[in-house]
MIZA-607599 format. One record per residue (C-alpha): x, y, z; residue in one letter. Coordinates in Angstrom, 1 decimal. Layout:
<atoms>
- X, Y, Z, a
...
</atoms>
This chain:
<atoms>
- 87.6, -24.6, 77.1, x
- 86.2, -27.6, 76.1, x
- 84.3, -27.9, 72.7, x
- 80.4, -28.2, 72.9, x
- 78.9, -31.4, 71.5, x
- 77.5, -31.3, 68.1, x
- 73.7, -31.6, 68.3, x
- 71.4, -31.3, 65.2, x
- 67.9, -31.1, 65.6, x
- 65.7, -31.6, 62.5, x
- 62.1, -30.5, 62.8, x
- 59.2, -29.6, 60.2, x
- 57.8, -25.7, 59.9, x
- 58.1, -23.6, 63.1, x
- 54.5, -22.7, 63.1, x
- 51.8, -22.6, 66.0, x
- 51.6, -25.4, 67.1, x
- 52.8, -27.8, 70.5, x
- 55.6, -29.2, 69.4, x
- 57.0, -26.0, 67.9, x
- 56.5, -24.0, 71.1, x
- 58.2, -26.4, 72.8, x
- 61.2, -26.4, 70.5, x
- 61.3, -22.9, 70.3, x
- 61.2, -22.5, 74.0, x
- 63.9, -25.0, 74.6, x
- 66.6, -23.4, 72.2, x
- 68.0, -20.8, 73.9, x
- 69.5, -23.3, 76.6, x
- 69.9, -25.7, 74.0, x
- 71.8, -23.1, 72.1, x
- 73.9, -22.4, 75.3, x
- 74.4, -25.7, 76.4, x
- 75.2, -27.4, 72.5, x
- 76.9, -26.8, 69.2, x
- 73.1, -26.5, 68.0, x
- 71.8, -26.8, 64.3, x
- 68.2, -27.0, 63.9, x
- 67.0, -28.2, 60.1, x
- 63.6, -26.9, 59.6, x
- 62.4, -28.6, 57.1, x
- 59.7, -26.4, 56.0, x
- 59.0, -22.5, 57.1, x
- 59.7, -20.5, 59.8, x
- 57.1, -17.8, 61.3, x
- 58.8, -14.5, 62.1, x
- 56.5, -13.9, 65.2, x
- 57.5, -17.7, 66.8, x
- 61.6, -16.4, 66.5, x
- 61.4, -13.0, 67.2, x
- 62.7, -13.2, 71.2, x
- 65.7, -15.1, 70.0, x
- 68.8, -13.6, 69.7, x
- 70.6, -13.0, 66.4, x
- 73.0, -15.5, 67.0, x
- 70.5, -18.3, 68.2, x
- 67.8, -17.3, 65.3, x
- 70.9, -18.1, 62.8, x
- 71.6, -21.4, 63.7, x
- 68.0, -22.4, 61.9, x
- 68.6, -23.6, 58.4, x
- 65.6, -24.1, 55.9, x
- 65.3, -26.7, 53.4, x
- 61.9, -25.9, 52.2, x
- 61.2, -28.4, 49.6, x
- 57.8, -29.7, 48.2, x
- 57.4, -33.3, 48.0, x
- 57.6, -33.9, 45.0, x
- 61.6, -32.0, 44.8, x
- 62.4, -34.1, 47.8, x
- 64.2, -36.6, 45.4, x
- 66.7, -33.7, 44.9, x
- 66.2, -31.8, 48.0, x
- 67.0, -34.9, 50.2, x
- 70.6, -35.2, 48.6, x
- 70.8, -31.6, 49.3, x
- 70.3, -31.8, 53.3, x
- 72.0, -35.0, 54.0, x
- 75.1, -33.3, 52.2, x
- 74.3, -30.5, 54.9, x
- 74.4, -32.8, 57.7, x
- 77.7, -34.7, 56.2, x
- 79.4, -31.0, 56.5, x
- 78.0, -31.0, 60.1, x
- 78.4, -34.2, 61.1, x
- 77.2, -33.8, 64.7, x
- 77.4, -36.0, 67.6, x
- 73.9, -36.4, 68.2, x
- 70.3, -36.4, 65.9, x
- 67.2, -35.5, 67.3, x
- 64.7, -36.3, 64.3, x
- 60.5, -34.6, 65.3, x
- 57.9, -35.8, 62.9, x
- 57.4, -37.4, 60.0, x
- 59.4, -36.1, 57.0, x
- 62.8, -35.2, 59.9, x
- 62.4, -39.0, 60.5, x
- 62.4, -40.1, 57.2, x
- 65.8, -37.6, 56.5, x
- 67.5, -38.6, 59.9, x
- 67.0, -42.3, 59.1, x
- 69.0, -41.9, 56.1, x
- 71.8, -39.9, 57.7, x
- 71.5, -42.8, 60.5, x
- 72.3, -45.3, 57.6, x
- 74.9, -43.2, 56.0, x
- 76.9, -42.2, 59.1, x
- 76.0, -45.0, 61.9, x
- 78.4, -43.5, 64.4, x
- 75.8, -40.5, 64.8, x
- 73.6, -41.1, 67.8, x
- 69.9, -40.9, 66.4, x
- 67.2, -39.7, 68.9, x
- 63.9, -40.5, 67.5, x
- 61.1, -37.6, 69.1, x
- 57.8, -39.1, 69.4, x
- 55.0, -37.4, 69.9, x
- 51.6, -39.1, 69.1, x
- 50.0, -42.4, 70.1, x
- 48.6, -42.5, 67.0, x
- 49.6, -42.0, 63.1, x
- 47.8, -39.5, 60.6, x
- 48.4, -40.7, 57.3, x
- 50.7, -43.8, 55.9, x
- 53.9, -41.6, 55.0, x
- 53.7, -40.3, 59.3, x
- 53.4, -44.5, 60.1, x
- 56.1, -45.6, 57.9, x
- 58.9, -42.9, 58.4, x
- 58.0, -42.6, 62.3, x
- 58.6, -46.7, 62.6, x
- 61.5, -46.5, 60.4, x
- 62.9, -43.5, 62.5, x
- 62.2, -45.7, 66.0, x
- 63.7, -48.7, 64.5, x
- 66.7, -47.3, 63.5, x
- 67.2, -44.9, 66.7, x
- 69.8, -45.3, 69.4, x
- 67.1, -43.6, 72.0, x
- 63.1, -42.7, 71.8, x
- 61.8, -39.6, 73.4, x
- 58.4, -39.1, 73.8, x
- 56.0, -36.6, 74.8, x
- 53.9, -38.4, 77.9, x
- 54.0, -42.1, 79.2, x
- 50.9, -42.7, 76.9, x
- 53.0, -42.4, 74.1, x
- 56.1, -44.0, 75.4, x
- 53.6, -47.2, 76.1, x
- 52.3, -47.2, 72.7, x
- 55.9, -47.0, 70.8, x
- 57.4, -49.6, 73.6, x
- 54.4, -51.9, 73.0, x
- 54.0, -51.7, 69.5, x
- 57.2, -50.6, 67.8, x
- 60.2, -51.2, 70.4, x
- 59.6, -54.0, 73.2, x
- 63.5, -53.7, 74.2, x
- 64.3, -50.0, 72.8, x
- 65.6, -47.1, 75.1, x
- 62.4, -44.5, 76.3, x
- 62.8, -41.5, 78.2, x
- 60.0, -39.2, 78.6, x
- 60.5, -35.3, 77.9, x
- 57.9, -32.8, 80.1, x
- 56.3, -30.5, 77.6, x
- 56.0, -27.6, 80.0, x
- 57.0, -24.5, 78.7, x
- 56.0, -22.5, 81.3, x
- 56.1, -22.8, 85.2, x
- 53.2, -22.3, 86.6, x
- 52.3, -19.5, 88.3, x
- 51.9, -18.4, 92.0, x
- 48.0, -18.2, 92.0, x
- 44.8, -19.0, 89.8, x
- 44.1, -16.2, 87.0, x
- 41.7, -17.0, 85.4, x
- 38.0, -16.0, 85.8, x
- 35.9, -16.7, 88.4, x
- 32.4, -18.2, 88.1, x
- 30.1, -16.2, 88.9, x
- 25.7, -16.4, 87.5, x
- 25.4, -18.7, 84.1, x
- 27.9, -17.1, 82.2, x
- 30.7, -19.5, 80.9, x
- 33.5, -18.5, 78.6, x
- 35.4, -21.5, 77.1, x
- 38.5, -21.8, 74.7, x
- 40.0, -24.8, 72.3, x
- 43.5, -24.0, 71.8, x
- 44.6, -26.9, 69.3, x
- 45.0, -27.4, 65.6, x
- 41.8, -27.3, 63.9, x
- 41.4, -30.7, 62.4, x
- 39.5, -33.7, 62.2, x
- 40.5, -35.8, 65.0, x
- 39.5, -32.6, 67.7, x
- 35.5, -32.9, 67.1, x
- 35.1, -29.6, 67.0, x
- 31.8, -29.8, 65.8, x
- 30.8, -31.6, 68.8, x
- 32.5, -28.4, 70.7, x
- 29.8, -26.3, 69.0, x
- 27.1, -29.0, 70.2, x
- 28.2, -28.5, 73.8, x
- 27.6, -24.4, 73.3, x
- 24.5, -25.0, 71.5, x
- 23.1, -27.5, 74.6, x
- 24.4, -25.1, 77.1, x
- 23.0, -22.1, 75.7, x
- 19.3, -24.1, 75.0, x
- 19.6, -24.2, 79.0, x
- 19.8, -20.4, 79.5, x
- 23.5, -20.8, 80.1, x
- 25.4, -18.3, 78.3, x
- 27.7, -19.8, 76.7, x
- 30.5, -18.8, 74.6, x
- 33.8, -20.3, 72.7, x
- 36.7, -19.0, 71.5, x
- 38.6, -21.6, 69.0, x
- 42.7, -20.7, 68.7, x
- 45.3, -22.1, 66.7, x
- 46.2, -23.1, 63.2, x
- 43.4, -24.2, 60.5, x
- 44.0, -27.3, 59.2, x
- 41.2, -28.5, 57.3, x
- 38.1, -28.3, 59.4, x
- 37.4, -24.1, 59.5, x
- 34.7, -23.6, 56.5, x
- 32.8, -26.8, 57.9, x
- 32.8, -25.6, 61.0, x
- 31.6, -22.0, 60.2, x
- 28.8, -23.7, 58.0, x
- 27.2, -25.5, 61.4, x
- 27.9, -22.6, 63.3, x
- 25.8, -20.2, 61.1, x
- 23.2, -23.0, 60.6, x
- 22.6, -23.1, 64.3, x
- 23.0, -19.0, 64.5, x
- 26.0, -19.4, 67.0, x
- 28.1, -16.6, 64.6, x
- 27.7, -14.1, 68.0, x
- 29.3, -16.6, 70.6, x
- 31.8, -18.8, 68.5, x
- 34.2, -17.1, 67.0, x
- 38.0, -18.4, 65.6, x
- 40.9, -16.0, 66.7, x
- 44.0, -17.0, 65.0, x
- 46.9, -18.5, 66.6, x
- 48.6, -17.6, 69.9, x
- 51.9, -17.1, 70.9, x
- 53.5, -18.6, 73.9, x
- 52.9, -15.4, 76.0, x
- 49.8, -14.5, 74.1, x
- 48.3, -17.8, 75.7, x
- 49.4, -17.1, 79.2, x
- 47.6, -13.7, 78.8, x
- 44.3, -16.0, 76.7, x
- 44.0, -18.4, 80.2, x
- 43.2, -15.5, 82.3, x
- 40.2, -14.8, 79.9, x
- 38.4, -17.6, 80.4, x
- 36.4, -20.3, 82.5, x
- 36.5, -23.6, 80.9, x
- 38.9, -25.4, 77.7, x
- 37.4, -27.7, 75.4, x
- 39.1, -30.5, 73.9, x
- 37.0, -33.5, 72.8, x
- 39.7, -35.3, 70.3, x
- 39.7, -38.7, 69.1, x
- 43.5, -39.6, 70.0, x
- 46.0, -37.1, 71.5, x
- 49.3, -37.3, 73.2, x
- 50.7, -35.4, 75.9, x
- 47.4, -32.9, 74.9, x
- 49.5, -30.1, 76.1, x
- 46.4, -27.3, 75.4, x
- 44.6, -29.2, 78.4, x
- 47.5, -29.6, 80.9, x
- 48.1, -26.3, 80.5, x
- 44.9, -25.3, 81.0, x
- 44.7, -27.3, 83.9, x
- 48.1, -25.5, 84.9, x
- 46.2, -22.1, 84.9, x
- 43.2, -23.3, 86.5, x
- 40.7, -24.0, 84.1, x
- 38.4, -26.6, 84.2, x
- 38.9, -29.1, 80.9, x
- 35.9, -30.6, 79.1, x
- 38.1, -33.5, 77.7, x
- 38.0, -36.8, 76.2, x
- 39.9, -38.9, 78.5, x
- 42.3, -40.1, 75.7, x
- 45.9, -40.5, 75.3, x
- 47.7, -38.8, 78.4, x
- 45.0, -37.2, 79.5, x
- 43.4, -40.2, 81.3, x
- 47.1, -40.5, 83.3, x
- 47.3, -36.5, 84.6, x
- 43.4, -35.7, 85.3, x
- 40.6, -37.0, 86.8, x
- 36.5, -36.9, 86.4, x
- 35.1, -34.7, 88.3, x
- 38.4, -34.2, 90.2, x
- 40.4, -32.2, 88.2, x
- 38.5, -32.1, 85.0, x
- 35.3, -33.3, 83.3, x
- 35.2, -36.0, 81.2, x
- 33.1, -36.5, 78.3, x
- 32.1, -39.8, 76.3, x
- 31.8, -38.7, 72.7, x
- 31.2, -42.4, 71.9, x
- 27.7, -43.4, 72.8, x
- 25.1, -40.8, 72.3, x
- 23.5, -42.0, 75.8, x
- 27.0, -41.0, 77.2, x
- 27.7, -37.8, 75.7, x
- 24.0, -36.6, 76.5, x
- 25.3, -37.4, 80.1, x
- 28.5, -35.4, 79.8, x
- 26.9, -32.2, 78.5, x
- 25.0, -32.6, 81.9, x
- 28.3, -32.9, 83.8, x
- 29.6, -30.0, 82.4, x
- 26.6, -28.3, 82.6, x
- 26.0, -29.0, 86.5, x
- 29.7, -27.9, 86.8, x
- 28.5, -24.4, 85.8, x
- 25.0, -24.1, 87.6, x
- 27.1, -25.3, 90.9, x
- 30.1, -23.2, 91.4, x
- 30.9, -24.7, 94.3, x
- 31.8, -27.9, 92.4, x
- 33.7, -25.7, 89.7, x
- 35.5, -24.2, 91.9, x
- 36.7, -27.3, 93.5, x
- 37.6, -28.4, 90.0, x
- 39.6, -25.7, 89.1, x
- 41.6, -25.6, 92.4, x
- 42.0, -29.4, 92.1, x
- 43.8, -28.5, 88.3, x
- 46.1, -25.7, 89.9, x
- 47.2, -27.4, 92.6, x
- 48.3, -30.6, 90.7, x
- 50.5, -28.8, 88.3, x
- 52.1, -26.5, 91.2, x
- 55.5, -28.2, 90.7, x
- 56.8, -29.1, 86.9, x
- 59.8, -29.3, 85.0, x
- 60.0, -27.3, 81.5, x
- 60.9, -28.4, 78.3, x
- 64.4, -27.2, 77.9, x
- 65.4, -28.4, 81.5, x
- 64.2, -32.0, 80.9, x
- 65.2, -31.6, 77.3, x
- 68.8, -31.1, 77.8, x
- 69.3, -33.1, 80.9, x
- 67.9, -36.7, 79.3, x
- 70.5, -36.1, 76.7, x
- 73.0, -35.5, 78.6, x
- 72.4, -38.4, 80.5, x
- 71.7, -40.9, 77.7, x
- 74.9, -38.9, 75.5, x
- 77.0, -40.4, 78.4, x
- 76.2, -43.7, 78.2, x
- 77.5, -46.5, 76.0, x
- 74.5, -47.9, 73.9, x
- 74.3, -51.0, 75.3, x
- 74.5, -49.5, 79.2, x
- 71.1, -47.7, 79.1, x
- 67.3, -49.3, 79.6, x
- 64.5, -47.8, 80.0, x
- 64.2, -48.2, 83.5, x
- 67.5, -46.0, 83.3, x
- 65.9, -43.1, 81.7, x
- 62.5, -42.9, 83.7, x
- 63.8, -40.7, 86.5, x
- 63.1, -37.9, 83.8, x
</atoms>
């Protein structure tokens, strides 16, 4: 039997979040399929692992170092990856990138896949490690073609992008979630909660809506980063406490179980990528109140199969809280909406399927052989 090709994935914390769930969802083929090593370079949350199997949980290895014992830790893992020395590197995020750009350096003959997943850069240390990563990469996955068209244009005019579907689960045989029905209107944000997602103009749009006679309500899930106390301050100043509440993180099948729950997801961010809380959404049948930013503008459209909202000018976003309220005093137009959403995510690939075919491909291919153009049939 032939051996399995070494593949080492270095990641940050396996915490809720996309890019976790995605990982997480794609090792046990990856597991299968590989000789898979996964640095987590961070911690990992029981609840995220606890479907794996023994045997795929314990090829995780932590290297949870502050950064200021990174001077020391770094020696650590790169002697790690030297005992390893695996075939291919997949490097996600900032501080994998910075670690997989020095293993690149030390041991050139390692094929370096640098994971992209943002169109945009949150802090310096993100920018310089991520460009480093992408410069010193053999190929460049990315999350969605709004991404891809960022790195390509800004980073790497002749480099090697494939794009990876961030699907973790197909999508399922008919609409669950709940139907329209008098001026009730039940929305979720499922995202990090942080600066770039507006959510205080998510509490504007319940506070408009609910100054109409709508009753509206919001339910805000994932992982607090930074935002939470702010946000509970203008919700109690504008005595919202009742209908906007936070809930935590989900899991992956604790979400599936959230869509059915609900009428409408908000999302008005600044940047995003891929903005896999709203496909997914859209995937279930919810209609998305959503900036049309990153990949978003690509995979929806106003009034089609989501509503758009201009956060920009004030004259703008007056006129998107009337979309969306319009949508919900008209189900006829909601419902249209919604079935729009389902039907256009009837047929997608998942995560681990694209995931381990693109390197497959791209692991079979000399370096010079493969071009973009090569790699878009993913």
């Amino acid at each position: 039997m032939p051996s399995k090709t070494k593949l080492l994935y270095i990641t940050h914390s396996i915490q809720i979040g996309g890019v976790e769930v995605a990982l997480i969802s794609g090792i046990p083929a990856l597991f299968e399929k590989y000789d898979l090593t996964v640095m987590v370079l961070g911690t990992v949350d029981p609840t995220m692992v606890a479907h794996l199997t023994e045997p795929q949980k314990a090829c995780m290895h932590v290297f949870n170092y502050p950064l200021w014992g990174y001077p020391v830790g770094l020696l650590k893992m790169l002697r790690f990856i030297g005992r390893i020395r695996p075939e291919i590197m997949i490097s996600s995020l900032w501080r994998a990138s910075m670690l997989a750009t020095l293993a690149k350096k030390r041991w050139p003959g390692i094929k370096l896949i640098s994971f992209v997943h943002s169109s945009t850069f949150f802090h310096k240390l993100d920018k310089l490690f991520t460009v480093s990563a992408v410069k010193n990469s053999d190929y460049i996955f990315t999350d969605c073609s709004a991404t891809s068209d960022f790195v390509e244009k800004q980073y790497a005019p002749d480099r090697n992008i494939a794009v990876i579907s961030f699907f973790t689960q197909k999508s399922p045989d008919h609409k669950s979630n709940l139907p329209l029905t008098g001026l009730d209107a039940r929305f979720m944000f499922l995202g990090r909660l942080c600066q770039v997602k507006n959510l205080n103009l998510a509490v504007d749009t319940i506070k408009y809506l609910r100054e109409k006679g709508i009753n509206a309500e919001l339910d805000l899930y994932g992982r607090e980063d930074g935002v939470l106390q702010s946000l509970n301050d203008q919700i109690k100043l504008a005595n919202l406490t009742d209908v906007i509440k936070y809930k935590g993180g989900l899991t992956s099948i604790q979400k599936q179980s959230a869509f059915r729950e609900y009428h409408f997801l908000i999302q008005l961010s600044s940047n995003e990528g891929m903005a896999m809380s709203v496909a997914e959404g859209m995937q279930n049948g919810l209609v998305c109140f959503v900036t049309p930013v990153g990949e978003i503008r690509h995979y929806a459209k106003d009034m089609n199969t989501a509503v758009f909202a201009d956060i920009w000018d004030p004259g703008k976003w007056q006129q998107s809280l009337e979309k969306i309220e319009n949508c919900i005093r008209n189900p006829e137009v909601y419902r249209e909406i919604s079935d729009n959403s389902f039907n256009h995510f009837q047929r997608v690939e998942l995560y681990s399927e694209s995931l381990c075919k693109t390197i497959d491909y791209v692991f079979a291919k000399p370096n010079d052989e493969i071009r973009r153009k090569d790699a878009e049939f993913v």
